[in-house]
C-alpha positions as CSV (number, residue, x, y, z in Angstrom):
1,X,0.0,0.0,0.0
2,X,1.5,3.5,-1.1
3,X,1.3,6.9,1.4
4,X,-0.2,9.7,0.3
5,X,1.9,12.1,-1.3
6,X,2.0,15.4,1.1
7,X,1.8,18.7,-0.2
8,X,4.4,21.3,0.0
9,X,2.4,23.7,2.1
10,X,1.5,20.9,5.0
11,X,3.1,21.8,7.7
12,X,1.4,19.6,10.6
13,X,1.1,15.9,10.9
14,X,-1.6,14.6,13.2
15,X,-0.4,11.2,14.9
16,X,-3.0,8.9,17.2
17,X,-0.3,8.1,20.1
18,X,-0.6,5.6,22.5
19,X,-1.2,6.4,26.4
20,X,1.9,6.7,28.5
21,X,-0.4,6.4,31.6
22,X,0.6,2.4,32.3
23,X,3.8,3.1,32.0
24,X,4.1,6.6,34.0
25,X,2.2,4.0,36.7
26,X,5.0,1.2,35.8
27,X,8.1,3.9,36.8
28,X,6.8,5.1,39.9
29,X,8.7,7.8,39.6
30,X,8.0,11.5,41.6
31,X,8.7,14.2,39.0
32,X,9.5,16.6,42.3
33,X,12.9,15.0,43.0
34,X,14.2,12.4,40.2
35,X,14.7,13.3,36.7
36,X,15.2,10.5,33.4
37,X,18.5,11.0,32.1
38,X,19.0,8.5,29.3
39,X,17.0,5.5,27.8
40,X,17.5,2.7,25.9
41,X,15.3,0.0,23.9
42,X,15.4,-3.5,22.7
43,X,12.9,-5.7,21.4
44,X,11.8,-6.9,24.7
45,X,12.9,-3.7,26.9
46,X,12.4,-0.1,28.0
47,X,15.2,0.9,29.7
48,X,15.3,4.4,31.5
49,X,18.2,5.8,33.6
50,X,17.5,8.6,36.7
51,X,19.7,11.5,38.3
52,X,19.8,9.5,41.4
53,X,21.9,6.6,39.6
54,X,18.6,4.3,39.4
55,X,18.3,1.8,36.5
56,X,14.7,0.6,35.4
57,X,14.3,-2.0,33.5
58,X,10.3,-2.2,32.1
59,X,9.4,-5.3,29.9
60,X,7.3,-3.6,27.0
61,X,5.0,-5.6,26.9
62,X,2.3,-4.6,29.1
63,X,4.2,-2.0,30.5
64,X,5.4,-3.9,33.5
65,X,8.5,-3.1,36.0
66,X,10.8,-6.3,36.0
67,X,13.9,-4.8,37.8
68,X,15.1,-1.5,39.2
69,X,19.0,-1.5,39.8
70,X,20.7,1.2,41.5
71,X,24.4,3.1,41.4
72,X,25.7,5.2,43.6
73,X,28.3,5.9,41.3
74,X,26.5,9.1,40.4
75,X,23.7,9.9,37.7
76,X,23.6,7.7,34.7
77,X,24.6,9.2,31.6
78,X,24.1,6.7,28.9
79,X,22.4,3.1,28.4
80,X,22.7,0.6,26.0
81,X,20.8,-2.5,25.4
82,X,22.5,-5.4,23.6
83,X,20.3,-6.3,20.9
84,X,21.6,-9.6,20.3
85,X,21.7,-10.8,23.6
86,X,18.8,-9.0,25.9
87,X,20.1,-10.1,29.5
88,X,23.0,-7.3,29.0
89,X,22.5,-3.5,29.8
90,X,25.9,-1.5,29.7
91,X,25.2,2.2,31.3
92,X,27.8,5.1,32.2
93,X,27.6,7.4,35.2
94,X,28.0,10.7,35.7
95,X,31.4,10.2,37.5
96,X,32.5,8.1,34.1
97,X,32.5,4.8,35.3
98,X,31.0,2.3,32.6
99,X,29.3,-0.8,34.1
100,X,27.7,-3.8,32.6
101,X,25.0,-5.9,34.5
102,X,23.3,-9.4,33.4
103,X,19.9,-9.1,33.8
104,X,19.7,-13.5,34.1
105,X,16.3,-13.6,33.3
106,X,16.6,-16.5,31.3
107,X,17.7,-18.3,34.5
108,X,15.1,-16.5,36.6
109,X,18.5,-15.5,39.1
110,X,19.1,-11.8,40.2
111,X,21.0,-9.4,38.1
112,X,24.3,-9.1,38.6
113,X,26.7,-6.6,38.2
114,X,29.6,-8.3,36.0
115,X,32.1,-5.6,34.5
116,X,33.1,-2.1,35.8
117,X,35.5,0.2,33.9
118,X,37.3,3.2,35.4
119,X,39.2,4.0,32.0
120,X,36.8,7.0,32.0
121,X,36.8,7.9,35.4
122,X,36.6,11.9,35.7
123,X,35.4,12.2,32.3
124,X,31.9,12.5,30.4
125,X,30.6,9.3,28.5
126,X,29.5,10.6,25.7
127,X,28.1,6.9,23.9
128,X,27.8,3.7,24.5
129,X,28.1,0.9,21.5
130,X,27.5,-2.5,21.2
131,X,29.4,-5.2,18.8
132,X,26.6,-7.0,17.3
133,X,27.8,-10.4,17.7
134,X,30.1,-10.5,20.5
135,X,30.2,-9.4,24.1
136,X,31.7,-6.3,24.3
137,X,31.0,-2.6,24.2
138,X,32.8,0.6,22.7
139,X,33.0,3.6,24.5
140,X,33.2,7.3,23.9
141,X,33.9,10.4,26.2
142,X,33.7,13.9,26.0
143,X,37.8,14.2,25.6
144,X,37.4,12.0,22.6
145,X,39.3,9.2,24.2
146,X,37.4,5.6,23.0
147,X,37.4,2.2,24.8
148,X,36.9,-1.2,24.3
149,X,35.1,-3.5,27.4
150,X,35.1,-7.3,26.9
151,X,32.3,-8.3,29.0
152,X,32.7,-11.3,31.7
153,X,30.1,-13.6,31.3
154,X,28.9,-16.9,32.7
155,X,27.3,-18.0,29.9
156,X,30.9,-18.2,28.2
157,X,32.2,-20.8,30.8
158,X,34.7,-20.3,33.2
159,X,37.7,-20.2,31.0
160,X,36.7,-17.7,28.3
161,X,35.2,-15.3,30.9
162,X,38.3,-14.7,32.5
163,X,39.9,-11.6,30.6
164,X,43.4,-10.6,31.9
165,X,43.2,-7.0,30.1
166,X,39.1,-6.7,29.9
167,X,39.6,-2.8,28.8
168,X,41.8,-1.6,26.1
169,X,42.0,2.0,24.9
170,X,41.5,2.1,20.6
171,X,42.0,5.4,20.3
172,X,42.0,9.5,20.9
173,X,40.0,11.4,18.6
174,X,40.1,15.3,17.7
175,X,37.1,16.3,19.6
176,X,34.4,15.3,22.0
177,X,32.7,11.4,21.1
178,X,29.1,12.5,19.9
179,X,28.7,8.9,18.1
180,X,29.3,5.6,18.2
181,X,28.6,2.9,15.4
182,X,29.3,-0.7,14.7
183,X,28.6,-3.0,12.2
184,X,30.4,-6.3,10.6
185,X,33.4,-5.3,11.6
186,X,34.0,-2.0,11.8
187,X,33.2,0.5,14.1
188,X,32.7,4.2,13.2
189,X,33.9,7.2,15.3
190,X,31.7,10.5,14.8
191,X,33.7,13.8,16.5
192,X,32.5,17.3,16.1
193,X,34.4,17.2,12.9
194,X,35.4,14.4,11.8
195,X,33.7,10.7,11.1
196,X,36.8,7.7,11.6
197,X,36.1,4.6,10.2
198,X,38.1,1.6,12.2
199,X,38.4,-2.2,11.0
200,X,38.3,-4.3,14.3
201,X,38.8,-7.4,12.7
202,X,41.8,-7.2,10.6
203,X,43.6,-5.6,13.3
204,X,43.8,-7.7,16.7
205,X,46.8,-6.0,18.8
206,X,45.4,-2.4,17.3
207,X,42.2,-1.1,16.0
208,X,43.7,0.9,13.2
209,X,42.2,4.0,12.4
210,X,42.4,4.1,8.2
211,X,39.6,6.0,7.0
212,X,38.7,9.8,7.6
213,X,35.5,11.0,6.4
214,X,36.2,14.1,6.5
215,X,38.8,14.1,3.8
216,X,38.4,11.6,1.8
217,X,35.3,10.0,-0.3
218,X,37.1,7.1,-2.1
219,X,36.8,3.9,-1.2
220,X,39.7,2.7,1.0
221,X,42.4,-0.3,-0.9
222,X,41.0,-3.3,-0.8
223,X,37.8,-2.9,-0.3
224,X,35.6,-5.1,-2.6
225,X,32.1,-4.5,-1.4
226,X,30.7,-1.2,-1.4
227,X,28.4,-0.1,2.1
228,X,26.4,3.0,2.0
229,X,25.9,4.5,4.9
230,X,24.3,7.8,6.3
231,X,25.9,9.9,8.8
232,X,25.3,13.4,9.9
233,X,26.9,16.4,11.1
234,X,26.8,18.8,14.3
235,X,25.2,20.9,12.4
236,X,22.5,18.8,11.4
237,X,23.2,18.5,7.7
238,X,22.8,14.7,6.3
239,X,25.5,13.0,4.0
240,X,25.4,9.6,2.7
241,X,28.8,8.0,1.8
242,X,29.1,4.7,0.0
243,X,32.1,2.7,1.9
């Protein structure tokens, strides 16, 4: 079925929304003294992050409060769902600490808090990023500094949770983090001026920075299929670039 086409002159768009009442009465939340700070969503979740450090976890359907997690690591700044495996939030606080919990819903346990990072410690997380196959989460601060966390995980056995170096720094951009992206491979770095491209498969010791948005269009050696992907700027102005 095709849209109708919309006139030039429209300049309103009426939208039937659903209620937020079951969900207002799912938080619980008094508007007085707490304040949401971030949110996240999956295909199962709703997640929403306070000032006073509190994590709520609401299962969308039906609107209902599964889990409510707290920090007293300060405010959280940013959450992050992992879309290919729901039982893991990642969130940042206000004081820069990163921490991952598992949720172990699918063993009906409590949640647990599994991996804590202090590599941003002082500093303002700026994104949160998920690999989309594997545990681990990129990470992005206002300094431009970005992180890799391998998560611990009990699913993985006992052997291959243990990491001996869990964090590991990939890089320092120009400017303040403002996005993170990842996909087959390759994670992309958006500062305020600049959009690095990183390959963090080829590269195991060193996630090599090669490609720089900014100043150059062409397709980088060796690269046989072409990805288009759109990306946009500070100042709000969309490009598309085929990589």
């Amino acid at each position: 079925m095709s849209l109708p086409t919309l006139p030039d002159s429209c300049s309103h768009i009426l939208a039937e929304l659903d209620s937020l009442d079951p969900l207002l009465s799912a938080l619980r939340l008094d508007s007085n003294r707490l304040k949401c700070t971030c949110l996240s969503v999956s295909r199962k979740w709703l997640v929403l992050g306070t000032s006073a450090g509190g994590l709520h976890v609401i299962q969308k359907e039906g609107w209902k409060q599964r889990i409510m997690l707290t920090h007293k690591e300060g405010a959280l700044t940013c959450i992050a769902c992992c879309q290919h495996d729901e039982d893991y939030v990642a969130v940042s606080t206000s004081q820069g600490h990163v921490i991952v919990w598992e949720l172990n819903q699918e063993r009906r346990g409590k949640p647990e808090k599994i991996n804590v990072s202090s590599e941003h410690k002082g500093r303002q997380v700026t994104d949160l990023c998920w690999d989309t196959a594997a545990l681990r989460i990129f990470v992005g601060d206002n300094f431009g500094k970005v992180s890799v966390l391998k998560v611990n995980s009990s699913k993985q056995g006992k052997a291959a949770a243990f990491v001996m170096f869990p964090v590991q720094v990939i890089t320092t951009v120009d400017s303040r983090v403002v996005q993170l992206d990842y996909l087959e491979g390759r994670l992309l770095i958006s500062s305020l001026t600049h959009c690095y491209l990183c390959d963090t498969e080829r590269y195991l010791s060193e996630f090599h920075v090669y490609f720089d948005l900014e100043y150059c269009l062409e397709p980088p050696p060796h690269q046989s299929e072409e990805r288009s992907r759109p990306k946009t700027s500070p100042i709000s102005s969309l490009h598309r670039c085929c990589l």
